[in-house]
N, C-alpha and C positions, 0 to 999 in steps of 0.2 A: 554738712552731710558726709564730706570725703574723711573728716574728724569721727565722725559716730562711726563708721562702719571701720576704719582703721581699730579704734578700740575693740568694737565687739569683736572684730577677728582674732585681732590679738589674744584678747581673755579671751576666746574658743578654742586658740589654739594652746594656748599654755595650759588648760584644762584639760586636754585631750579628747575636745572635744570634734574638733573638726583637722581634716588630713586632705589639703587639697588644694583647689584653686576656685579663684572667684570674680569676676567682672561685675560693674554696675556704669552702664550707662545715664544719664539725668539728661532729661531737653536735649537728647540729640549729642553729649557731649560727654569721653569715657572721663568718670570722675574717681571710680575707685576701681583697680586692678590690683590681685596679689596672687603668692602662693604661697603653702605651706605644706612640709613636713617632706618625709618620702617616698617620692611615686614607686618606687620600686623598694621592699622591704629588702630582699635575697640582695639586691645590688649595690642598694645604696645611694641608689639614684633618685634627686631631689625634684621636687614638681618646680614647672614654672609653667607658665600662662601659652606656652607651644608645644607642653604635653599634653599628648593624645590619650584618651580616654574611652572606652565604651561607654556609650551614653542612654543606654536598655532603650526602652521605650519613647525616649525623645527622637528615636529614629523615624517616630509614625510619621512626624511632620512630611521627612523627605520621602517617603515613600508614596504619601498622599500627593506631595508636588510633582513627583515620577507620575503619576496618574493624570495628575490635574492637564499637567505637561502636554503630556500624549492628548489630551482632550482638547487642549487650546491649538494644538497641530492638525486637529483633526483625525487622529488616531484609534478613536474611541469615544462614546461618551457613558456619562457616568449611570446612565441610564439601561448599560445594557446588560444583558444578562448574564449571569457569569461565565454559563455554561459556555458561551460563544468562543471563550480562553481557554478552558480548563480542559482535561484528557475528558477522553468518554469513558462515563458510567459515573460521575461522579454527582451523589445522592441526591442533593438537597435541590429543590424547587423553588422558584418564584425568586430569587436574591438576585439584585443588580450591583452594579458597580459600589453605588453610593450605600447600599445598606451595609455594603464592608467597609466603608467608609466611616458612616459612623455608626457602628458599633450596635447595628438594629439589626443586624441579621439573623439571631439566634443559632449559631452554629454554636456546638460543643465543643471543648477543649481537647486535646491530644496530651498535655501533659503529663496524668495519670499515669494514661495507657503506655508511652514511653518506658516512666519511671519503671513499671515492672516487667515492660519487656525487652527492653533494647539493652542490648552488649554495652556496658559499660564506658568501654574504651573501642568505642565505633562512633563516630560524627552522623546524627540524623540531619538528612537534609531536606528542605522542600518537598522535592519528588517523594523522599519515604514517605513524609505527614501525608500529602496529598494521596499516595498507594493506601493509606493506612484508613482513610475516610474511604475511599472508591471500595476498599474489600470490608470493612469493621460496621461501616454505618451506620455510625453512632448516631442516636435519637437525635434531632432538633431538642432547642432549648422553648423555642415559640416559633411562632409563623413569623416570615418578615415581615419587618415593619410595624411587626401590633407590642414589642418592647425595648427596651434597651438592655444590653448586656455586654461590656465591657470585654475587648475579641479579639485576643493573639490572634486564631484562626484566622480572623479574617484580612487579617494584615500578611500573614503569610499568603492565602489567597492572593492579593494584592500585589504583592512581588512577581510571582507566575501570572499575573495577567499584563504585566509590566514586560514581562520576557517573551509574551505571546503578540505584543502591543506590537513590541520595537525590534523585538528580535535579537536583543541583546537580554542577558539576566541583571537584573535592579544594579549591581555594583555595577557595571560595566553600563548602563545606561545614564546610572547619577555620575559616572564617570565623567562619560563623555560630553554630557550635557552641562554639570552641573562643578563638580571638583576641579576639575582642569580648565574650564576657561575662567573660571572664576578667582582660581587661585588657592584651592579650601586645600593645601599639600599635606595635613594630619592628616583628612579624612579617609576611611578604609574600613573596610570591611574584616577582617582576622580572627582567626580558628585558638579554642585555648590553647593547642601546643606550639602556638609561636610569640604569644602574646611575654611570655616570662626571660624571654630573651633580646627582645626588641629594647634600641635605645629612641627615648625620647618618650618613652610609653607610660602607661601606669596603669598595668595590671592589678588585680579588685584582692584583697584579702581579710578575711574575717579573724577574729581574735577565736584562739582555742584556750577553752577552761582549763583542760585534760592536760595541754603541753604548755601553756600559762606565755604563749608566744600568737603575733598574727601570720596565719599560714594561708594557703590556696582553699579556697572554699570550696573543690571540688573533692582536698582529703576531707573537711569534715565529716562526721556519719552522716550517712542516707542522702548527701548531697552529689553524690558522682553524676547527678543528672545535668547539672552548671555545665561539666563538660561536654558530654554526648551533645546536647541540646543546642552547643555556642556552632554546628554546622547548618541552623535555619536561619534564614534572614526574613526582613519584611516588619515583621513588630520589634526587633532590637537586633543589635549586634553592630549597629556603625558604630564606629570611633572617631571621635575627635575633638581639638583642642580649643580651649576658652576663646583662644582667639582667633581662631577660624568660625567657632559658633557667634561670633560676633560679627562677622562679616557675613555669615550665614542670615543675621539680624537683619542687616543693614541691605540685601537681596530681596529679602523675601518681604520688606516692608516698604520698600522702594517699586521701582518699574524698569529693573533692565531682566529681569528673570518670568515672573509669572504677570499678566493680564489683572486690571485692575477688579474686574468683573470674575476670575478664579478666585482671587484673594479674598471677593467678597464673601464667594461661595468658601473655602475654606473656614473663613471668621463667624459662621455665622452654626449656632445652633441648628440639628436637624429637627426638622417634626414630623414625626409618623403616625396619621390616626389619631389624633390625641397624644399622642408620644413626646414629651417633653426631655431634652437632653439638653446638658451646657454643652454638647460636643457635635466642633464641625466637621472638619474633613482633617484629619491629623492632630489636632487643635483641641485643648478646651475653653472656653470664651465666656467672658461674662462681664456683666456691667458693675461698676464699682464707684457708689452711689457721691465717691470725691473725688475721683479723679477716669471715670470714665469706662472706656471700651478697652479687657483685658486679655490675652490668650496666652495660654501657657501648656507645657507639660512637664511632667516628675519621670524619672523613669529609677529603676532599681531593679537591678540583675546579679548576682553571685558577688554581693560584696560591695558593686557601683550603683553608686546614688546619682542620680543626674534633674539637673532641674534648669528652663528656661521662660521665662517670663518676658512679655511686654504689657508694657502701659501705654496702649497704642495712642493715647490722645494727650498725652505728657512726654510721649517722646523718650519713654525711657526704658531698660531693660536689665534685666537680674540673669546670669549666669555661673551654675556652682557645678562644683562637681567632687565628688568624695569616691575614694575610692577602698575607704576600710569599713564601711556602713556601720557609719555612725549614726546612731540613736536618735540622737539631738537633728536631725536633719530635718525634721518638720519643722522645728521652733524656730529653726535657724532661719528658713526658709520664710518664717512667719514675719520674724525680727528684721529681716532685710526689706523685706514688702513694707514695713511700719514705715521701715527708716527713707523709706524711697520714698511714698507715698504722705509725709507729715506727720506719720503720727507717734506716737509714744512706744516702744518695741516693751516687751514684757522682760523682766530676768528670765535670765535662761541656767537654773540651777543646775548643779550633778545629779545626777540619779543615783541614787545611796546604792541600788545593787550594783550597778554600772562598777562604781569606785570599787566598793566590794571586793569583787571579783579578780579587779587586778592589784589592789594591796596585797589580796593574799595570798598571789603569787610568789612576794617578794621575803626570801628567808629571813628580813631582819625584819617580820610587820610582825611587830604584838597585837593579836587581835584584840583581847581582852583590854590594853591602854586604851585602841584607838576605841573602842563601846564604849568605854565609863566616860573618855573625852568627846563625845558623839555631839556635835551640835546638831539638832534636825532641823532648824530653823534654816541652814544653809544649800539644805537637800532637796530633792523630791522622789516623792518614795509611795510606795503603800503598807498598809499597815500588816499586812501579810508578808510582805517584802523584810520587812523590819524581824521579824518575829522566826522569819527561815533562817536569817543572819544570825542573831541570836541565838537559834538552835546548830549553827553550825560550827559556829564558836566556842559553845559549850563543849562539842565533839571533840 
């Protein structure tokens, strides 16, 4: 196993396919650990296995544990109503705890409405989102509980009743709970204008067609929302390193942090009404017909791809993390699962536009050679894909 995945890294990375770092625990035992390329473009600064990362949406885990927490203390429980945290006047009826939890609430997004009205170069925080529902109130998507819909909102939510809980706000609560006695010294929370200057980090950057280089995903067009946006917490924005999320593994599956009977309730699918979801409380979960009881999250934010996996009943766990959003990160994610799990991983070709794109950056690519010498057999492509190529070529 630690043979198969040393190769596929390799060929990923020599491909340009993958930019990052990666753990794989087996039976309880770390078997493959690496890293690749540079966490830092502008610096030069190379990743290894204790750089820090925004990890987008893999943050719901902790957020849901901040919750869970307070519940097992007696803080709260998951059962109440939101309203009982939130400022007064804020809309929406009938949502408790757990419907923000997972993801049954029906609240509408903020996104949008941001993108076309918020100052650019002004950090939105909590408090705003939350002013911007109490004055805008925005339509529900469903009643609670009668669907599912997949819910920054209410993960934001979540952090402010975390702050209303404890009395501290979510960083300062997983602080002091969770980071510091534990040991997790990556993890933190950080705004984009400090993230490009920090050492031991790896800020998120996307490839530009226009300047044929990978720059800050906040210059590309109609993306300056990465930035304003990286001032809310609650559905993403922690950071931290392969190997702190590894000990974060080894917490949260174990018994010195949450209650065996929390953990249950996190693992476990919600059902509302007939509402059928693979998602428990942070977590998505599901049975895997060879090897067991799974929970995982992906997260991807301005550029970071983050992904964590267990195979709770093999004892093993998958952690990746990319920070130039790469493409290939499904397959890759798919190929590691094979490899974990026995089974065969698929090839993981170039994407013919992918290549493309960056040959032709480069002042010595004959485009015309590289078409007549075109293998397609070694690609994956579509047949519209192929046919723009060729029209661009011609040009």
């Amino acid at each position: 196993m630690r043979v198969s995945l040393d190769s596929l890294f390799n060929y990923l990375y020599a491909q340009q396919m993958f930019n990052g770092a990666v753990a794989v625990v087996h039976e309880g035992e770390l078997i493959f650990s690496s890293a690749y390329g540079l966490a830092n473009v502008e610096t030069e600064e190379n990743w290894t296995l204790r750089t820090s990362m925004e990890v987008a949406s893999v943050s719901k885990q902790f957020t849901a544990s901040a919750i869970m927490l307070l519940q097992q203390n007696g803080k709260l429980s998951v059962s109440d109503d939101v309203k009982a945290y939130l400022p007064n006047g804020f809309p929406y009826e009938g949502l408790t705890i757990e419907h923000l939890l997972s993801h049954t609430g029906g609240l509408p997004d903020y996104t949008n409405y941001f993108k076309e009205h918020w100052p650019a170069d002004q950090f939105a925080t909590n408090a705003d989102i939350v002013a911007y529902f109490i004055q805008e109130k925005p339509a529900a998507k469903f009643a609670p509980g009668t669907d599912y819909d997949y819910s920054n909102t209410g993960y934001l939510l979540l952090a402010e009743i975390v702050e209303a809980a404890s009395g501290m706000s979510l960083d300062q609560y997983l602080e002091s709970v969770l980071f510091r006695p534990f040991h997790l010294k990556s993890a933190g929370f950080y705004l984009r204008s400090e993230i490009y200057s920090m050492k031991d980090y790896a800020p998120s950057f996307m490839w530009s067609s226009d300047s044929c280089e990978y720059i800050r995903p906040e210059n590309l067009p109609d993306k300056s929302y990465y930035y304003f946006l990286s001032g809310r917490f609650g559905p993403g924005r922690l950071s931290m390193s392969v190997e702190d999320l590894l000990k974060w593994d080894r917490l949260l599956y174990g018994d010195k942090f949450l209650s065996a009977s929390t953990k249950e309730a996190m693992f476990s699918p919600v059902e509302f009404e007939g509402v059928e979801t693979d998602y428990g409380y942070g977590l998505h979960n599901y049975e895997d017909e060879k090897v067991g009881s799974v929970s995982y999250h992906t997260g991807s934010w301005a550029g970071n791809l983050s992904y964590i996996k267990r195979f709770r009943d093999i004892k093993s766990t998958v952690v990746l993390l990319n920070n130039t959003y790469s493409p290939y990160m499904k397959e890759i994610r798919e190929a590691v699962d094979d490899i974990v799990t026995g089974r065969r991983p698929a090839v993981i070709k170039p994407y013919l536009q992918q290549e493309f794109t960056h040959l032709f950056c480069s002042p010595d690519f004959d485009a015309n050679a590289w078409l007549e010498g075109l293998d397609l057999e070694k690609y994956t492509y579509k047949s519209e894909e192929l046919e723009a190529i060729r029209s661009a070529i011609k040009k």
